[in-house]
Wavefront OBJ file of the C-alpha trace (Angstrom):
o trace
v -41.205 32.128 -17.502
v -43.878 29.703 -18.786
v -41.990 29.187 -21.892
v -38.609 28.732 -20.234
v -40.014 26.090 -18.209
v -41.226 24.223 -21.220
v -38.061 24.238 -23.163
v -36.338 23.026 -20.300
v -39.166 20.252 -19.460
v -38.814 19.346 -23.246
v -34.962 19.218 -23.151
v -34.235 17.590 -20.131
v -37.351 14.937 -20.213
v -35.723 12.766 -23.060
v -36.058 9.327 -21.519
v -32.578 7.466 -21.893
v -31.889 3.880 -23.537
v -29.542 1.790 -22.842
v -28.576 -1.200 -24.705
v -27.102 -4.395 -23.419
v -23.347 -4.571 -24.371
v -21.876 -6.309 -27.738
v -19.360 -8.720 -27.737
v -16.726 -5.712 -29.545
v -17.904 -4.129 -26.627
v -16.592 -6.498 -23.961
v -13.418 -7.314 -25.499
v -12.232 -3.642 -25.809
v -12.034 -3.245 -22.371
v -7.906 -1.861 -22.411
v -6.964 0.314 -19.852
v -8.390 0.345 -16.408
v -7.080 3.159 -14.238
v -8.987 1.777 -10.732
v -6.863 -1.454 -11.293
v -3.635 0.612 -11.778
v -4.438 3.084 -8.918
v -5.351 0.188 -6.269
v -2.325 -1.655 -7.165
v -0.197 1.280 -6.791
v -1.835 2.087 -3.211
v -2.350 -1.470 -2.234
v -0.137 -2.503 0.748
v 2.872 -4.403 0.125
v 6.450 -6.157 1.179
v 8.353 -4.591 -1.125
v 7.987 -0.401 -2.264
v 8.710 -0.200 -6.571
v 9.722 3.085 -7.132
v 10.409 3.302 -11.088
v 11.180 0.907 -14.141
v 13.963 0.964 -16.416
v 15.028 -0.444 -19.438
v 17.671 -2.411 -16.922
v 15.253 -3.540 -14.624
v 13.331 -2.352 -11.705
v 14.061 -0.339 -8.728
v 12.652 -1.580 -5.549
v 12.827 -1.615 -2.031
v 12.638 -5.164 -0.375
v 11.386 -4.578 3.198
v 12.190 -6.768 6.152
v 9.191 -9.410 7.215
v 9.210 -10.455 10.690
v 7.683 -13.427 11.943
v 7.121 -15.227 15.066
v 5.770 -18.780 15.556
v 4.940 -19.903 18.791
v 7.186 -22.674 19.533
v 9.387 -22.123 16.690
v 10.551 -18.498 17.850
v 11.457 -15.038 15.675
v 12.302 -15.238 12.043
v 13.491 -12.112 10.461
v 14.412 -11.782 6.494
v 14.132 -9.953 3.524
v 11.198 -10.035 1.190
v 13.434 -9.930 -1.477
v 13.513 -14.177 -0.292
v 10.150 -14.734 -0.895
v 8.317 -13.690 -3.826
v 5.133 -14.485 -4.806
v 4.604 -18.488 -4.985
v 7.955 -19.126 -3.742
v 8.888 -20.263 -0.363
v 11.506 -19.174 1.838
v 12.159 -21.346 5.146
v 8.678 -22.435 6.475
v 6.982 -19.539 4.859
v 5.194 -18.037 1.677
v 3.004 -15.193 0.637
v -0.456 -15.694 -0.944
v -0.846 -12.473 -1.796
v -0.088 -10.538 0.858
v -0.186 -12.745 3.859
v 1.865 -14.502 5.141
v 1.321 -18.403 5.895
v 3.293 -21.144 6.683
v 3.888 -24.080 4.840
v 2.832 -26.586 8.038
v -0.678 -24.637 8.195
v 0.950 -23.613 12.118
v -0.032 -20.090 13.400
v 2.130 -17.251 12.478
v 2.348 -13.817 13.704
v 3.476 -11.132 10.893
v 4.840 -7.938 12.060
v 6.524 -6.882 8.775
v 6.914 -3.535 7.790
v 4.929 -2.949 4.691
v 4.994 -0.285 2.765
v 2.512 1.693 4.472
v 4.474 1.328 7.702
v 7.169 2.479 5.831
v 5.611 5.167 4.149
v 4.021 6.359 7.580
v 7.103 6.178 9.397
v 8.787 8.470 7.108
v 5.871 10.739 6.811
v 6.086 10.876 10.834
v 9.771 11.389 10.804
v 9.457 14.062 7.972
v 6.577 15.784 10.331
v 9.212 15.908 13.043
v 11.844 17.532 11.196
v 9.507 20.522 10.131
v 7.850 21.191 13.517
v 11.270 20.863 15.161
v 12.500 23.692 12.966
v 9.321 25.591 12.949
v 9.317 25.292 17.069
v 12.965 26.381 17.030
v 12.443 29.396 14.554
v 9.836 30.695 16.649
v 11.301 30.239 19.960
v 14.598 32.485 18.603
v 12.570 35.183 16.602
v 9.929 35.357 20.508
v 12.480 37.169 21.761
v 12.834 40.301 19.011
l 1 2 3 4 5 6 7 8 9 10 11 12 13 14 15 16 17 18 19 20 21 22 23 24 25 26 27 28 29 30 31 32 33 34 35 36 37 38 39 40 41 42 43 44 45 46 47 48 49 50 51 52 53 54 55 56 57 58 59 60 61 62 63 64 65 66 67 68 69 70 71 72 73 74 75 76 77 78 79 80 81 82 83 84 85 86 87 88 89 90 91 92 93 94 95 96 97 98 99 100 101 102 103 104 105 106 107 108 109 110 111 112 113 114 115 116 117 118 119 120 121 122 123 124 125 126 127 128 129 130 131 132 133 134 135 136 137 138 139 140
């Protein structure tokens, strides 16, 4: 037991050095999958489904605005990409502002309110039938 100990003291007490990063070292930085992965979950007016060759496959969804004194404004966000204006409005980043700097209210469906609604709606379905299935076969 006494020897067992000491092999693994000797292995496993190797003190560690670290070295401060090269400048090859910096520059190879290539791929990083936490970027790619936030992006992808990030919330946003528009869901991309898949690339092509041809183009891009998306799904503009609807942004809803209201300004007080100027009323309800409902379009597509397929009108107002990023750093481009559309009516009194643009995106930085995801928000949206208005051009006069006035107070806007944004009750756009994003893609996680998309994405939840049709999880909800999918949830339905499958309970429903569940609920239904079990209510006929009660009876046998």
């Amino acid at each position: 037991m006494k020897r067992l100990l000491t092999l693994l003291l000797c292995l496993f007490s190797f003190a560690g050095f670290a070295a401060e990063p090269t400048e090859s070292d910096k520059k190879e930085e290539g791929f990083n999958a936490g970027e790619v992965i936030l992006h992808h979950v990030a919330d946003s007016h528009e869901w991309h489904w898949f690339s092509t060759d041809n183009g891009s496959f998306v799904t503009y969804l609807p942004i809803i605005a209201y300004q007080p004194g100027h009323g309800l404004s409902v379009f597509s966000s397929k009108h107002i990409a990023e750093g481009e204006t559309y009516g009194n409005f643009k995106l930085e980043g995801e928000k949206l502002v208005t051009l006069d700097g006035s107070k806007v209210y944004d009750f756009s469906i994003t893609k996680n309110v998309a994405a939840l609604a049709m999880s909800s709606l999918v949830m339905l379905i499958v309970f429903s039938s569940v609920a239904a299935a079990a209510t006929v076969g009660a009876g046998h």
